[in-house]
PDB file of N, H, CA, C and O in Angstrom:
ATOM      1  N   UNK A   1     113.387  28.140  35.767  1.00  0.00           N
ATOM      2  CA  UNK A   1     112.212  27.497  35.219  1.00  0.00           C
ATOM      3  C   UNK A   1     111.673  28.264  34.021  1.00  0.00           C
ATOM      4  O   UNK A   1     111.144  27.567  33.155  1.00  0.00           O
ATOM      5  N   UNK A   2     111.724  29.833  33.783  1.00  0.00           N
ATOM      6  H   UNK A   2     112.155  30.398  34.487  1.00  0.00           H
ATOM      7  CA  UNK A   2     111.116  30.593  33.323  1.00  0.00           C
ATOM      8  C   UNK A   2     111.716  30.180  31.797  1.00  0.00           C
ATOM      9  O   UNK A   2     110.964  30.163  30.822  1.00  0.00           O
ATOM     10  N   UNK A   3     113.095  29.862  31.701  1.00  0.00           N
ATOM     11  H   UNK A   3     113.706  29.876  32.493  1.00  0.00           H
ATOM     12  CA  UNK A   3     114.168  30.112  30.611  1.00  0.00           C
ATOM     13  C   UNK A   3     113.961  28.183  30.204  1.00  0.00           C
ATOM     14  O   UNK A   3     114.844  27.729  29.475  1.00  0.00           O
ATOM     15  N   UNK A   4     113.184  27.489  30.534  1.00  0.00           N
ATOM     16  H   UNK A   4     112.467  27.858  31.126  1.00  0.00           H
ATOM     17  CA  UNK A   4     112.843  25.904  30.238  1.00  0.00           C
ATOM     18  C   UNK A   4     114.400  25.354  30.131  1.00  0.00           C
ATOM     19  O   UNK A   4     114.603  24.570  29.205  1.00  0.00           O
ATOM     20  N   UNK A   5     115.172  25.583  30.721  1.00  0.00           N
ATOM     21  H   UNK A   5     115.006  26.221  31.473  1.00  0.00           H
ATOM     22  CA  UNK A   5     116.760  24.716  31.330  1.00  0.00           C
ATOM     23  C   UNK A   5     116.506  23.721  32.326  1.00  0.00           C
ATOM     24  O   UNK A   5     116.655  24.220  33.441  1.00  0.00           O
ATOM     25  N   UNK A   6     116.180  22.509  32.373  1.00  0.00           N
ATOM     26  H   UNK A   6     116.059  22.104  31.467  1.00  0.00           H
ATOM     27  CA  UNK A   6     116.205  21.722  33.166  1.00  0.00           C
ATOM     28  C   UNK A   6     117.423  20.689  33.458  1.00  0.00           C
ATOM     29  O   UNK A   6     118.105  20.278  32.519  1.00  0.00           O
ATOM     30  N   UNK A   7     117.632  20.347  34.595  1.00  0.00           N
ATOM     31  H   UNK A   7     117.078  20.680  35.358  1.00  0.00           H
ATOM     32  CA  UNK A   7     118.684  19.371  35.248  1.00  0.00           C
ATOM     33  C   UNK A   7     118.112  17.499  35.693  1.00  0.00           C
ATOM     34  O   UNK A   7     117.311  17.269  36.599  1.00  0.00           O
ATOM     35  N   UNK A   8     118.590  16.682  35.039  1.00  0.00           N
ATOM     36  H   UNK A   8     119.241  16.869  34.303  1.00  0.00           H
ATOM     37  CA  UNK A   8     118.112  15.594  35.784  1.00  0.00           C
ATOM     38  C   UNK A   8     118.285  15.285  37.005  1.00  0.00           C
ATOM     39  O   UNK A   8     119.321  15.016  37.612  1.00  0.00           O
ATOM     40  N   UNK A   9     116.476  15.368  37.576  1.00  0.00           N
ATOM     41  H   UNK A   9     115.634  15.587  37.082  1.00  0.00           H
ATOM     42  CA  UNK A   9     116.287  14.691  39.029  1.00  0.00           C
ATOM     43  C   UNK A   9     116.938  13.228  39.467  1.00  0.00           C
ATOM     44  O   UNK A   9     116.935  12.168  38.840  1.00  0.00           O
ATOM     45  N   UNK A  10     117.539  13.573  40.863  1.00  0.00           N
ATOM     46  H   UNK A  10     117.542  14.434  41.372  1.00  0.00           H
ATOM     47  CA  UNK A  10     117.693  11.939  41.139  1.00  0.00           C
ATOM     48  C   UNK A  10     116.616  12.510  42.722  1.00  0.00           C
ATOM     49  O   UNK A  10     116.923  13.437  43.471  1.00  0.00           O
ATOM     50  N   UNK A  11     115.349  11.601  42.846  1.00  0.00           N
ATOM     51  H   UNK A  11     115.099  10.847  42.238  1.00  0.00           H
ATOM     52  CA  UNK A  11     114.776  11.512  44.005  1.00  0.00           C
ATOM     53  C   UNK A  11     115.360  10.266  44.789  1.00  0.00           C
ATOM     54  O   UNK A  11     115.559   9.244  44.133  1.00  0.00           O
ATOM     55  N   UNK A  12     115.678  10.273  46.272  1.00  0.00           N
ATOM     56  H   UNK A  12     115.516  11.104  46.805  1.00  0.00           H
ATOM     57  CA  UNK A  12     115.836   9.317  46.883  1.00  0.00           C
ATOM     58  C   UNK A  12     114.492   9.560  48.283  1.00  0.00           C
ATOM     59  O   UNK A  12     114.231  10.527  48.998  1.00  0.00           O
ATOM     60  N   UNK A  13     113.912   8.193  48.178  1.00  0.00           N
ATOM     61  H   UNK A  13     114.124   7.407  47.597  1.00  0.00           H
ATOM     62  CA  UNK A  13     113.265   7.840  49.463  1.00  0.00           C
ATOM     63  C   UNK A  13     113.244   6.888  50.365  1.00  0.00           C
ATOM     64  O   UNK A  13     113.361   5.679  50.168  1.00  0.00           O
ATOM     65  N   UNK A  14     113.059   7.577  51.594  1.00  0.00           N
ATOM     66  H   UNK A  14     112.965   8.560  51.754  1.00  0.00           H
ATOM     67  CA  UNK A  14     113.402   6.796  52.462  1.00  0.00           C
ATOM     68  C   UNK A  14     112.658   6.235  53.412  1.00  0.00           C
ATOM     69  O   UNK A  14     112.363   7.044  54.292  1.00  0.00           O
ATOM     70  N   UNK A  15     112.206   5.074  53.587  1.00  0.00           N
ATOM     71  H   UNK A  15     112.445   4.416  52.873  1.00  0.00           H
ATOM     72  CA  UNK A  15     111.472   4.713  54.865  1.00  0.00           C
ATOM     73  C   UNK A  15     111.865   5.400  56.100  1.00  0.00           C
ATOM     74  O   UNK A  15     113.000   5.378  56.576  1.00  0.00           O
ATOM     75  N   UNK A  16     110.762   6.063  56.627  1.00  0.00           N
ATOM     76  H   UNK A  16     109.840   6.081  56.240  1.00  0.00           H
ATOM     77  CA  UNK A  16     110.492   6.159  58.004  1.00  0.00           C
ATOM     78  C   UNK A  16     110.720   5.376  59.252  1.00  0.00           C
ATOM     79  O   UNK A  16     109.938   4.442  59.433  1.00  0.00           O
ATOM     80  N   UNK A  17     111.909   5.640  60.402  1.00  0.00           N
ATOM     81  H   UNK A  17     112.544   6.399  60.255  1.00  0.00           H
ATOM     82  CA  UNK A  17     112.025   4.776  60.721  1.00  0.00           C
ATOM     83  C   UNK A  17     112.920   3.807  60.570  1.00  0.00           C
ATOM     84  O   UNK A  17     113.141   3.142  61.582  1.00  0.00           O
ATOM     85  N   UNK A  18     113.725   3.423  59.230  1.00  0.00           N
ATOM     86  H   UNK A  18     113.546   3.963  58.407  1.00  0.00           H
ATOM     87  CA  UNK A  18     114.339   2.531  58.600  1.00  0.00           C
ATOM     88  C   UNK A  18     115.656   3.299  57.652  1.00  0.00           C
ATOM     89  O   UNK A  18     115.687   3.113  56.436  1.00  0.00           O
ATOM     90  N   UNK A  19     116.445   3.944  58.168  1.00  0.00           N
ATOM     91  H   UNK A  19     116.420   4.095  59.156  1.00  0.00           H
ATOM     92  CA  UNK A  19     117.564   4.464  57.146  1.00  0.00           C
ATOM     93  C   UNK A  19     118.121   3.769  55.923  1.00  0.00           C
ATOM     94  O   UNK A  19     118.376   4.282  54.833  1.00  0.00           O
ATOM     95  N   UNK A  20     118.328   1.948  56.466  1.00  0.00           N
ATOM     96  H   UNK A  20     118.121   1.531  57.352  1.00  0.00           H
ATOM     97  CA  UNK A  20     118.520   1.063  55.609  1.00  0.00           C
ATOM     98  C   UNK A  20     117.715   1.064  54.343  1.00  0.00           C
ATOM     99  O   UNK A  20     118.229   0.745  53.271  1.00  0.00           O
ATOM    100  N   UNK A  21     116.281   1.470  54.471  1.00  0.00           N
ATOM    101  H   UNK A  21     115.863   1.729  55.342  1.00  0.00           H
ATOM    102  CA  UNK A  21     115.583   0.508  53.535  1.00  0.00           C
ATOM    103  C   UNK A  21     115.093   1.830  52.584  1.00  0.00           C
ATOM    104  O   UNK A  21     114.168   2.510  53.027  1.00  0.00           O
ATOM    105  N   UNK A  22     115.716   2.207  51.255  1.00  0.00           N
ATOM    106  H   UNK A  22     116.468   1.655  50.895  1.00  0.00           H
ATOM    107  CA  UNK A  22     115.484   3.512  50.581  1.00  0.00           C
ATOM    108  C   UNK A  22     115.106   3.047  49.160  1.00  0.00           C
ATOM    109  O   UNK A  22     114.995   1.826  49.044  1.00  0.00           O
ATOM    110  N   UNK A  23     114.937   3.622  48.307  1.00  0.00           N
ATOM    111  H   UNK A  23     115.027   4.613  48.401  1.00  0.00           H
ATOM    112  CA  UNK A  23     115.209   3.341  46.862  1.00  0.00           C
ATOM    113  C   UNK A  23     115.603   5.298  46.191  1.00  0.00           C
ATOM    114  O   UNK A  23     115.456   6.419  46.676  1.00  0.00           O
ATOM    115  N   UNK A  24     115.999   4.882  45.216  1.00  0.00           N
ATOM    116  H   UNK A  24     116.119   3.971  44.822  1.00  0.00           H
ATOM    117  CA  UNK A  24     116.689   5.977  44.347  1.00  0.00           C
ATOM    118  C   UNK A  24     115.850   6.325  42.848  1.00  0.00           C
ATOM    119  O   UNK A  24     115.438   5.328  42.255  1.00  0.00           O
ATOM    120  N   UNK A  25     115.639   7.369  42.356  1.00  0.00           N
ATOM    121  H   UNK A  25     115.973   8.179  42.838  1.00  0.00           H
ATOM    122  CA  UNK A  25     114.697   7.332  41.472  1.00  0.00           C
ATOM    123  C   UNK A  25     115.565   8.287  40.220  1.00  0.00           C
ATOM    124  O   UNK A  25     116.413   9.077  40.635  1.00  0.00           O
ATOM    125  N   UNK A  26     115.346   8.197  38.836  1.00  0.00           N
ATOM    126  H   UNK A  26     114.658   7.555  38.499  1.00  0.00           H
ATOM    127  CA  UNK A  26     115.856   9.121  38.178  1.00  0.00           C
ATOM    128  C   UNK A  26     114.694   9.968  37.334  1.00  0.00           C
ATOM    129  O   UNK A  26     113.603   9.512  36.991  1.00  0.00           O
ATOM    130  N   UNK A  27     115.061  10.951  37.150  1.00  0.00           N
ATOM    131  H   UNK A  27     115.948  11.321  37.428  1.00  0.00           H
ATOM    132  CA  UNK A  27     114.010  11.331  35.940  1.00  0.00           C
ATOM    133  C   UNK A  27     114.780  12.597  35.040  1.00  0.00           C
ATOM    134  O   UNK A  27     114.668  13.781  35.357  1.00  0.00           O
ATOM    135  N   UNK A  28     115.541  12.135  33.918  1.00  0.00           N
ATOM    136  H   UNK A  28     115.633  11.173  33.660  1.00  0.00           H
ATOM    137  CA  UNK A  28     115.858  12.715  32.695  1.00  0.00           C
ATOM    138  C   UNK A  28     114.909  14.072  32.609  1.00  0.00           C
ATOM    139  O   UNK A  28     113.705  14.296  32.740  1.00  0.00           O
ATOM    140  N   UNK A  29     116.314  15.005  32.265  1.00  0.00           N
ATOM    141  H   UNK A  29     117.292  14.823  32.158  1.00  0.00           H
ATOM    142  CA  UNK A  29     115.636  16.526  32.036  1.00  0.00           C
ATOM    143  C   UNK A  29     114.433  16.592  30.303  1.00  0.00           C
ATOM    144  O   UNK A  29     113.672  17.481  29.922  1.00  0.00           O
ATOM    145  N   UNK A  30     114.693  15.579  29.835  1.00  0.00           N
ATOM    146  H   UNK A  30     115.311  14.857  30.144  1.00  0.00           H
ATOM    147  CA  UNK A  30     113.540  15.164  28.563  1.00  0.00           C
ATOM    148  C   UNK A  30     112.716  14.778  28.797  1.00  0.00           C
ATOM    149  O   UNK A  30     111.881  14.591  27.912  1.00  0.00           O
ATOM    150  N   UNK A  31     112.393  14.345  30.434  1.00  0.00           N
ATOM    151  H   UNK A  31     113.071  14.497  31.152  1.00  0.00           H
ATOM    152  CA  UNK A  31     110.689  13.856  30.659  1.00  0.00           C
ATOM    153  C   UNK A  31     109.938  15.382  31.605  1.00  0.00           C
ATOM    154  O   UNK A  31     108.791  15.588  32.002  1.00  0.00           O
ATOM    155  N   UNK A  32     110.896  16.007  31.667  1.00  0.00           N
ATOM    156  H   UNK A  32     111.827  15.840  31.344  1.00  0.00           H
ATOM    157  CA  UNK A  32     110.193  16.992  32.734  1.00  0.00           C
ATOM    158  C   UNK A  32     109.470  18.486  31.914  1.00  0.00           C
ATOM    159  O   UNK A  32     109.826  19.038  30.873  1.00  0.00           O
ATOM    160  N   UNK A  33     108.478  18.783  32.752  1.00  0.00           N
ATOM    161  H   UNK A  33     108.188  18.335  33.598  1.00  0.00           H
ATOM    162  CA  UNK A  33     107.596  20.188  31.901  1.00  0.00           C
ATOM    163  C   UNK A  33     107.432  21.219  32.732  1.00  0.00           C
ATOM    164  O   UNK A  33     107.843  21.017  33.874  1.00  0.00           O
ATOM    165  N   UNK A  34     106.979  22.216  32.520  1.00  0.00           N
ATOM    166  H   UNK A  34     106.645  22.380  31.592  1.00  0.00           H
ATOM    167  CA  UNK A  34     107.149  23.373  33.127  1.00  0.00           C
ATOM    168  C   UNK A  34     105.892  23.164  34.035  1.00  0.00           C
ATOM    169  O   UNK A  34     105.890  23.922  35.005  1.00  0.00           O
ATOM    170  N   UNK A  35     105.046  22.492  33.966  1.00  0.00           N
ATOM    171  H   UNK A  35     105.048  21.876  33.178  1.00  0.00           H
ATOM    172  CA  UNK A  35     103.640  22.347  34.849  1.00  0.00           C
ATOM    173  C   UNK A  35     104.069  21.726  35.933  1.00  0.00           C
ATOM    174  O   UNK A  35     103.348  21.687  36.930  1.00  0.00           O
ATOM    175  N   UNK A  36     105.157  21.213  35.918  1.00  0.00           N
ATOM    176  H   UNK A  36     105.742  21.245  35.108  1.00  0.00           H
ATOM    177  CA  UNK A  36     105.254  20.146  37.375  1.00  0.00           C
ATOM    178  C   UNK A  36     106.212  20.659  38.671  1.00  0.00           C
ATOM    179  O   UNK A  36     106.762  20.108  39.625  1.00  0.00           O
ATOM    180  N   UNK A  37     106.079  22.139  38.109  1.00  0.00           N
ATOM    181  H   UNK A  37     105.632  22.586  37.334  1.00  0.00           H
ATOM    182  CA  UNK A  37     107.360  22.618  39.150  1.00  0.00           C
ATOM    183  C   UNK A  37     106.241  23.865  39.548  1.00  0.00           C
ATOM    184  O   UNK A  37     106.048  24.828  38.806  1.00  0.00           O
ATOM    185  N   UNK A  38     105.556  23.664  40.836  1.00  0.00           N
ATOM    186  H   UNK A  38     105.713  22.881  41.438  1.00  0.00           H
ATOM    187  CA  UNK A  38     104.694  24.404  41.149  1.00  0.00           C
ATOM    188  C   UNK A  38     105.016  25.470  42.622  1.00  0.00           C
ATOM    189  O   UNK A  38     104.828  25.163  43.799  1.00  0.00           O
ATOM    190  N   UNK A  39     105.494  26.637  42.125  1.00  0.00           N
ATOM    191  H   UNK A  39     105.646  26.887  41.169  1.00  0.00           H
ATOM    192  CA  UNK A  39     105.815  27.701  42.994  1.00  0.00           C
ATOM    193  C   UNK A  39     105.634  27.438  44.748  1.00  0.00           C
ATOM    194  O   UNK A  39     104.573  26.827  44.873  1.00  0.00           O
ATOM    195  N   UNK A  40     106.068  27.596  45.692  1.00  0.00           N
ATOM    196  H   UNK A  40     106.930  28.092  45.590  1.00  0.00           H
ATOM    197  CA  UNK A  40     105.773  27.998  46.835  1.00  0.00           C
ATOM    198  C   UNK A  40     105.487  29.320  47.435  1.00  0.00           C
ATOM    199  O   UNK A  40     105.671  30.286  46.694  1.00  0.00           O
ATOM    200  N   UNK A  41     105.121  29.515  48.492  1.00  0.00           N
ATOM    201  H   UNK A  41     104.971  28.730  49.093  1.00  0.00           H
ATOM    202  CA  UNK A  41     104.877  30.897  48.602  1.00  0.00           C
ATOM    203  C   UNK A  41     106.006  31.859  49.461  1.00  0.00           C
ATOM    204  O   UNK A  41     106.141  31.583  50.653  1.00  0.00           O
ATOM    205  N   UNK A  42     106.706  32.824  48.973  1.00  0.00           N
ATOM    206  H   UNK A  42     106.596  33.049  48.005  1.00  0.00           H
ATOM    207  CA  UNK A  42     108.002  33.327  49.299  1.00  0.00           C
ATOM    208  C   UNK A  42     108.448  33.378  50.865  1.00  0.00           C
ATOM    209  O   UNK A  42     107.760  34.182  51.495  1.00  0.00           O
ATOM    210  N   UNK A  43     109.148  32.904  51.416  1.00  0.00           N
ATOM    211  H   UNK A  43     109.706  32.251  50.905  1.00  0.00           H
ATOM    212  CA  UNK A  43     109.705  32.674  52.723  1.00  0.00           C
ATOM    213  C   UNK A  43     109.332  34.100  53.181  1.00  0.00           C
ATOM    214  O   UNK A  43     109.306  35.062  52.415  1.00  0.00           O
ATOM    215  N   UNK A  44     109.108  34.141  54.211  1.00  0.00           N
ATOM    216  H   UNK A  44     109.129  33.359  54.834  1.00  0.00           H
ATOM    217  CA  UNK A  44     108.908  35.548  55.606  1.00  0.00           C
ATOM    218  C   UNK A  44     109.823  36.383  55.338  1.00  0.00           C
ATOM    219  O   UNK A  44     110.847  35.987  54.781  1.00  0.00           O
ATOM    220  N   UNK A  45     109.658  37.673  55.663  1.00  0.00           N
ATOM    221  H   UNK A  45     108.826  37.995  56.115  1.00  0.00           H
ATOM    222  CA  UNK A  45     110.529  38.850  55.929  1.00  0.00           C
ATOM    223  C   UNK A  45     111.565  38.349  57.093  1.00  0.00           C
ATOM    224  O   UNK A  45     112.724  38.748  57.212  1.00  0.00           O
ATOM    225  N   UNK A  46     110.861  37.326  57.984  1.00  0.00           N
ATOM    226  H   UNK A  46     109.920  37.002  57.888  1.00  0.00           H
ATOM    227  CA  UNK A  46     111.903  37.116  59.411  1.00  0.00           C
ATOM    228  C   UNK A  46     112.548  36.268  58.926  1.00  0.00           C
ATOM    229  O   UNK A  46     113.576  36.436  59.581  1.00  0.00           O
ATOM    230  N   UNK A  47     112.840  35.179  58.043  1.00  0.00           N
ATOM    231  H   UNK A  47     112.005  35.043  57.511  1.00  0.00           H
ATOM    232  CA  UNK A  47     113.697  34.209  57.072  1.00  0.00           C
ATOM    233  C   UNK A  47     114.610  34.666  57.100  1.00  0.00           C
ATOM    234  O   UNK A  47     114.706  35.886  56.966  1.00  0.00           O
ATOM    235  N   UNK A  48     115.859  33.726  57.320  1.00  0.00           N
ATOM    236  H   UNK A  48     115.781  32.735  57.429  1.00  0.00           H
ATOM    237  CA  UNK A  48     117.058  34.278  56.990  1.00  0.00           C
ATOM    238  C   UNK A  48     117.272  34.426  55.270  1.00  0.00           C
ATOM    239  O   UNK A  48     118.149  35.172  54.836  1.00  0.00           O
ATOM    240  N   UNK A  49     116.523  33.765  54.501  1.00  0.00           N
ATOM    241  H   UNK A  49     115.811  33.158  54.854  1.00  0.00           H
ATOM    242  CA  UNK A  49     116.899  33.996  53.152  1.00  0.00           C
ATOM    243  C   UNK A  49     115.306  34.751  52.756  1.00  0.00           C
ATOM    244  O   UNK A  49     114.668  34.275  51.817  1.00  0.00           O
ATOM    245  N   UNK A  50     114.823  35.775  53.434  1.00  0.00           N
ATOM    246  H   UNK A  50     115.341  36.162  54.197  1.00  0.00           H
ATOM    247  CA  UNK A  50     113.761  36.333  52.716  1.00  0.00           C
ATOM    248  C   UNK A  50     113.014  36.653  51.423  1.00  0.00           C
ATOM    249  O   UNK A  50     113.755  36.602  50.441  1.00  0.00           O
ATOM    250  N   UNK A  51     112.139  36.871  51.241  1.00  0.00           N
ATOM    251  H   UNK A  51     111.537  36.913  52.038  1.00  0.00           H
ATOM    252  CA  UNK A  51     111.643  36.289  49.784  1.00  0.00           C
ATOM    253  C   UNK A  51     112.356  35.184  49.205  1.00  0.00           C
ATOM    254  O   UNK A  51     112.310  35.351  47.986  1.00  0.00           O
ATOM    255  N   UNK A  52     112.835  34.398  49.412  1.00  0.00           N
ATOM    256  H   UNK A  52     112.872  34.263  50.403  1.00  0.00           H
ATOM    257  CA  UNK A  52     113.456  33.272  48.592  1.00  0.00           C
ATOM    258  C   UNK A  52     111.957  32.381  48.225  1.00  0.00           C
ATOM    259  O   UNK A  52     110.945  32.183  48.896  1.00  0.00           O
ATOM    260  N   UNK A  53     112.286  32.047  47.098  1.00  0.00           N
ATOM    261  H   UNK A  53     113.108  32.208  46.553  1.00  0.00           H
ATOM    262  CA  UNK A  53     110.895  31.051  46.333  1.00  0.00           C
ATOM    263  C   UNK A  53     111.192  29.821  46.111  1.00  0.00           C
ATOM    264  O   UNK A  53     112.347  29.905  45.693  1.00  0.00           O
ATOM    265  N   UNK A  54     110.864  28.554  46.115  1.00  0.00           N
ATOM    266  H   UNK A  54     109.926  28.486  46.454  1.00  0.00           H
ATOM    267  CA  UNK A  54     111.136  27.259  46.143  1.00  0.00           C
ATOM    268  C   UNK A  54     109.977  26.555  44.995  1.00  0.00           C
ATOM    269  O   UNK A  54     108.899  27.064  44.688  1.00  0.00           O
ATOM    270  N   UNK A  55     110.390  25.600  44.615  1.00  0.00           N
ATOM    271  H   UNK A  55     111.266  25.187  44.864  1.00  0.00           H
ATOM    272  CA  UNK A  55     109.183  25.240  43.849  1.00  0.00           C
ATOM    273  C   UNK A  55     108.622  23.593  44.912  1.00  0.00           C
ATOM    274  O   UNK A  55     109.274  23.252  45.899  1.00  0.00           O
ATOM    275  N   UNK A  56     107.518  22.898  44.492  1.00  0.00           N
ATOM    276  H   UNK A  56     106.988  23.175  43.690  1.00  0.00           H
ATOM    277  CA  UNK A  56     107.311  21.735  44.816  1.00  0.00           C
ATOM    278  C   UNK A  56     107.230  20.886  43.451  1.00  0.00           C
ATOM    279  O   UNK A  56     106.841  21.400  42.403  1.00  0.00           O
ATOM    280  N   UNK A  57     107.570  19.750  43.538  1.00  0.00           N
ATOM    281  H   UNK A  57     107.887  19.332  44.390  1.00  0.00           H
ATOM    282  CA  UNK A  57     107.489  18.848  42.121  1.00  0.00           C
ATOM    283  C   UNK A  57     106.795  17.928  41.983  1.00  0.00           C
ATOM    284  O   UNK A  57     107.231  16.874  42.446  1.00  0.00           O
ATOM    285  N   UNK A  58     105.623  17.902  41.397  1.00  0.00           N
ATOM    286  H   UNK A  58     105.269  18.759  41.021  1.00  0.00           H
ATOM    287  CA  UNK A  58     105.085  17.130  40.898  1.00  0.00           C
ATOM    288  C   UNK A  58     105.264  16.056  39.899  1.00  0.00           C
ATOM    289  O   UNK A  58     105.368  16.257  38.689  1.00  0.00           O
ATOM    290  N   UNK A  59     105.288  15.050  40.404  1.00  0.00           N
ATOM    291  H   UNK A  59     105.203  14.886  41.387  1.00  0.00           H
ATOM    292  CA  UNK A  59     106.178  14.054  39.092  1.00  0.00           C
ATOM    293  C   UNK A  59     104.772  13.529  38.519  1.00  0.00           C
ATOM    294  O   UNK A  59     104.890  13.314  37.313  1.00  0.00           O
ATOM    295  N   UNK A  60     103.875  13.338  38.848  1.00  0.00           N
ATOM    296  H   UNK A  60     103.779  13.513  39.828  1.00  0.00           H
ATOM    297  CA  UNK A  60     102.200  13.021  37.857  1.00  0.00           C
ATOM    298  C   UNK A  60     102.241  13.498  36.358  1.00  0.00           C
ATOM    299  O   UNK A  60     101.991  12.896  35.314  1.00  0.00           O
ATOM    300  N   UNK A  61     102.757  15.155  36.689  1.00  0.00           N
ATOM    301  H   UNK A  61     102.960  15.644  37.537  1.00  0.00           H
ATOM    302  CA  UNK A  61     102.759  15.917  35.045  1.00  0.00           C
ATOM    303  C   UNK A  61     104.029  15.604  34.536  1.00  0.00           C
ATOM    304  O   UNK A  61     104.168  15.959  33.365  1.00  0.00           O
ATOM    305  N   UNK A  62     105.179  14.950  35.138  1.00  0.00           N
ATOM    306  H   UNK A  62     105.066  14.662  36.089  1.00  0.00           H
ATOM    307  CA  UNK A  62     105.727  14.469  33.963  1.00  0.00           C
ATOM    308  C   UNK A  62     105.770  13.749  32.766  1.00  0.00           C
ATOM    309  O   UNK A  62     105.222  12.647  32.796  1.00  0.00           O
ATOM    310  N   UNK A  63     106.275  14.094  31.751  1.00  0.00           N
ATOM    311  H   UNK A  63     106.720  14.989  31.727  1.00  0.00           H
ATOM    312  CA  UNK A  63     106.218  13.166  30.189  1.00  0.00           C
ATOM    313  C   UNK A  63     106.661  11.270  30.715  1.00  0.00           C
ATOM    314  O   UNK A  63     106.817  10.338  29.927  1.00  0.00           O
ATOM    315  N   UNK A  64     106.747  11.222  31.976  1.00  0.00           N
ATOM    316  H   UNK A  64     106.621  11.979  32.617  1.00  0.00           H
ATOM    317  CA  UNK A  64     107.099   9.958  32.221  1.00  0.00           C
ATOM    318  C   UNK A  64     107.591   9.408  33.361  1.00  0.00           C
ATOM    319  O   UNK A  64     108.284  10.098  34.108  1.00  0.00           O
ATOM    320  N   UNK A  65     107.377   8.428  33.579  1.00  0.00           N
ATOM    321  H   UNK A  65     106.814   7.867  32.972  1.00  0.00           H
ATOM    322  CA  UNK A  65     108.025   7.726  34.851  1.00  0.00           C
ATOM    323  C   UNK A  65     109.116   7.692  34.611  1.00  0.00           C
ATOM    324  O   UNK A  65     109.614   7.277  33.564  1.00  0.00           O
ATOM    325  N   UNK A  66     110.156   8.509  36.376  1.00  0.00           N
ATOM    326  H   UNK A  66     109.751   8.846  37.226  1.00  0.00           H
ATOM    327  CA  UNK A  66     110.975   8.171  36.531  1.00  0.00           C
ATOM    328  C   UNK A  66     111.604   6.663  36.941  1.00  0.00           C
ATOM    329  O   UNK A  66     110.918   5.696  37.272  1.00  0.00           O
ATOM    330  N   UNK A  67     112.812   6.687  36.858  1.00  0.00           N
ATOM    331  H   UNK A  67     113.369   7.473  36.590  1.00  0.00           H
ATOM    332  CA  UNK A  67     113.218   5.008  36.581  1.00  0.00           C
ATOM    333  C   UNK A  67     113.691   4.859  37.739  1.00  0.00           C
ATOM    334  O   UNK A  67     114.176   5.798  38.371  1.00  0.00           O
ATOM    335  N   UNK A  68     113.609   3.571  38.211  1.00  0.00           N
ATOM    336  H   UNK A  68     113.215   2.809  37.697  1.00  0.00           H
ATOM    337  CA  UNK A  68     114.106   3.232  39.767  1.00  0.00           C
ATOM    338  C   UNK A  68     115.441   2.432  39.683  1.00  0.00           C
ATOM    339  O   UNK A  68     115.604   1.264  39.331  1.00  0.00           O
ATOM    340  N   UNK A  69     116.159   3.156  40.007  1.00  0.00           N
ATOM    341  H   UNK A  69     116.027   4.105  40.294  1.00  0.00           H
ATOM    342  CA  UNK A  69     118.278   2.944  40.201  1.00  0.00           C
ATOM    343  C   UNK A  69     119.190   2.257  41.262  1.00  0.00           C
ATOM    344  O   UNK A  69     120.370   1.910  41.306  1.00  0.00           O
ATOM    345  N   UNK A  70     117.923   2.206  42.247  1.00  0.00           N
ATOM    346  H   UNK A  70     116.964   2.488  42.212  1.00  0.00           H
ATOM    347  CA  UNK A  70     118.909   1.690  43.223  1.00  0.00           C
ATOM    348  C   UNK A  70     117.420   0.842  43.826  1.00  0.00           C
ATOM    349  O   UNK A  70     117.488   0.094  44.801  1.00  0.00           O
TER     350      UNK A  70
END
């Protein structure tokens, strides 16, 4: 994140309940910003991957709606 290299997202969601019923989402590494990838707080010492950091994504601060593919 630090080095602004981004990869295009594909989000898929899925109804609860319903495996059948999903949709697929894209969002181009040209709509995404460094504000929307908001840190987590580093996994436990008892973690098998300790300190490991994850981000959460906010798609609101993206430059744009992702597009729906499926």
């Amino acid at each position: 994140m630090d080095a602004g290299i981004y990869f295009s997202l594909y989000v898929v969601a899925v109804t609860r309940g319903d495996p059948k019923s999903y949709a697929i989402y894209f969002l181009p590494s040209e709509l995404q910003t460094p504000n929307m990838f908001i840190p987590r707080k580093p996994l436990s010492a008892a973690a098998k991957r300790a300190g490991w950091q994850g981000y959460m994504i906010d798609l609101e601060q993206a430059l744009g709606a992702p597009v729906r593919i499926a």
